[in-house]
N, C-alpha and C positions, 0 to 999 in steps of 0.2 A: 561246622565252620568251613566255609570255603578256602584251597589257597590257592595263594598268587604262586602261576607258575612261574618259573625263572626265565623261560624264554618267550612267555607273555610281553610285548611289549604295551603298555597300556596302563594308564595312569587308575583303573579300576579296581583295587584292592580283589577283585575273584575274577575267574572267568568270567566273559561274555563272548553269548555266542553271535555266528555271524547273524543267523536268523534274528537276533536282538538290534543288533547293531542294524542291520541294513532297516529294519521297521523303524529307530531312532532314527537314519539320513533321513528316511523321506518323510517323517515326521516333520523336521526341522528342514525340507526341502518344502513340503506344504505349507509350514510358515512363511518360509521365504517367499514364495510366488502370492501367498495372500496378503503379505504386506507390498507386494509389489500390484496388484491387484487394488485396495484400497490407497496406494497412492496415485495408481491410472485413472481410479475414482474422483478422488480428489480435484485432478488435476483435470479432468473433464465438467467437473461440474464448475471449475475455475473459469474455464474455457466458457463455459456455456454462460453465467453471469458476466464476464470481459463483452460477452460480447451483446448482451442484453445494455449495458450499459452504454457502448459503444453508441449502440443504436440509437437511444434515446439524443444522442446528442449531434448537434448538425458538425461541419467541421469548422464553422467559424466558429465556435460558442465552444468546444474543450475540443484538446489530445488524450487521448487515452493511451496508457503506456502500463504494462504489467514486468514488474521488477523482482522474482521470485515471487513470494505469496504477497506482494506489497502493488496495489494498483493507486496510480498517480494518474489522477484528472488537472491537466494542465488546462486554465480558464483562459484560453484566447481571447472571446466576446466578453472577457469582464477588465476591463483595464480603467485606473484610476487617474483621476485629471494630477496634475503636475501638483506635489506639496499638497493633496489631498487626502484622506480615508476614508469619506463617507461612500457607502452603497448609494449608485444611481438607481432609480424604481426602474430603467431600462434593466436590470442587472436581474432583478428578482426570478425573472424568466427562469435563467441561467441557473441562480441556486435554486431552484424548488428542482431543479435536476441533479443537480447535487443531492440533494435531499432523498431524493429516489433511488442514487446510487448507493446512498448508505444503506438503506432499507435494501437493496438486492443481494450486499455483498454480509448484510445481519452486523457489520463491524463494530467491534467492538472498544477499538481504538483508533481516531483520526488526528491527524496534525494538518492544523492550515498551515501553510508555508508563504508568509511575506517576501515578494522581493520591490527594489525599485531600481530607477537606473543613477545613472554613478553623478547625477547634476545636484552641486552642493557636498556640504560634508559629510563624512563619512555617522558620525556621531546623528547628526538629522535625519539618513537616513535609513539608520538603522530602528528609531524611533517611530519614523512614517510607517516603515515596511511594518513593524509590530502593531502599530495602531489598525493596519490595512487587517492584520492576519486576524486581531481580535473583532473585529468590524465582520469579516466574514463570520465566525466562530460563534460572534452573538444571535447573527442573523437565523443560523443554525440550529443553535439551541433554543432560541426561541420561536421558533418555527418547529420545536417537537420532532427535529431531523434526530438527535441525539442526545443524551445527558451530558450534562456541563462538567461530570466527571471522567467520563471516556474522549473527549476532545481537547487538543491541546492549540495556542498559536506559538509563533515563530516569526521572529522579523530576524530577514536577510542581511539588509539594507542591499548592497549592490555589489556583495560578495559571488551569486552565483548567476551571473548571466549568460541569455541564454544567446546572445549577441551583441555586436559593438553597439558602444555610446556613442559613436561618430556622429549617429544622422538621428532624425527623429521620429522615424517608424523605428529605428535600433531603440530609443528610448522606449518608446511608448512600447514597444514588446517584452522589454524588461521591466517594464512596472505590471506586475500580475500576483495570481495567488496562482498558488498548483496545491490541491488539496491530495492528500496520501492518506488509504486508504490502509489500514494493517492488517490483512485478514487471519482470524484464525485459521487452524487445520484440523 
């Protein structure tokens, strides 16, 4: 049986030697730089689909924005006529790129995100904005972008805009989707 010296400080019930100990730091030192390692990984191979997707799209037709592991395609080129939800066939473009950002980034979880601008009540258009989100979301899923299980909608109504309601380019740029991307790690 080993014992605990008294002037051991060391929470280890026996000696340990230093030749132990120093082989445990860098043990638990090569942990550390391999987890820091696999997250430089991570986080380049993030890098390199951000910007595969980037590409695919012109700057009128999305913003691409990366929010920790969270990538948000803001749909410029898709904006909806006033008190509408239907996809114009001009739009389809747009989501078959959508469609291709899922497939790069493999996600496993999407939320469309409804907004509209603040013309009308509040109650309308939170209803618009949700018809708009699911309008995308069907288009989606039925187009084999994603399963109807890993995709969510969302209507804003005119909760988050991304500009005033004064004029009517304000409006019309608040009536949009922004699709978010959740990626795993």
């Amino acid at each position: 049986m080993v014992k605990l010296m008294k002037s051991q400080k060391s929470f280890y019930p026996f000696k340990v030697s230093n030749k132990l100990m120093s082989r445990v730091r860098a043990n638990l030192e090569m942990q550390d730089l391999s987890e820091e390692k696999r997250k430089r990984q991570e986080d380049l191979q993030f890098q390199a689909k951000f910007s595969r997707v980037r590409d695919i799209f012109n700057v009128d037709e999305a913003e691409i924005f990366r929010q920790g592991s969270t990538l948000l395609v803001r749909l410029r080129g898709m904006n909806f006529e006033v008190g509408k939800s239907y996809i114009l066939p001009q739009h389809y473009p747009i989501l078959n790129k959508v469609q291709k950002a899922i497939r790069i980034f493999e996600t496993q979880r999407t939320v469309i995100e409804g907004h509209t601008d603040s013309t009308g009540s509040d109650v309308h258009n939170k209803i618009l904005s949700q018809q708009r989100a699911d309008a995308v979301m069907s288009y989606l899923v039925n187009n084999g972008a994603i399963d109807n299980r890993n995709i969510t909608a969302i209507g804003y109504g005119p909760d988050k805009p991304l500009t005033v309601n004064t004029t009517p380019q304000g409006r019309k740029t608040n009536r949009r989707i922004d699709v978010v991307l959740l990626v795993d790690k």
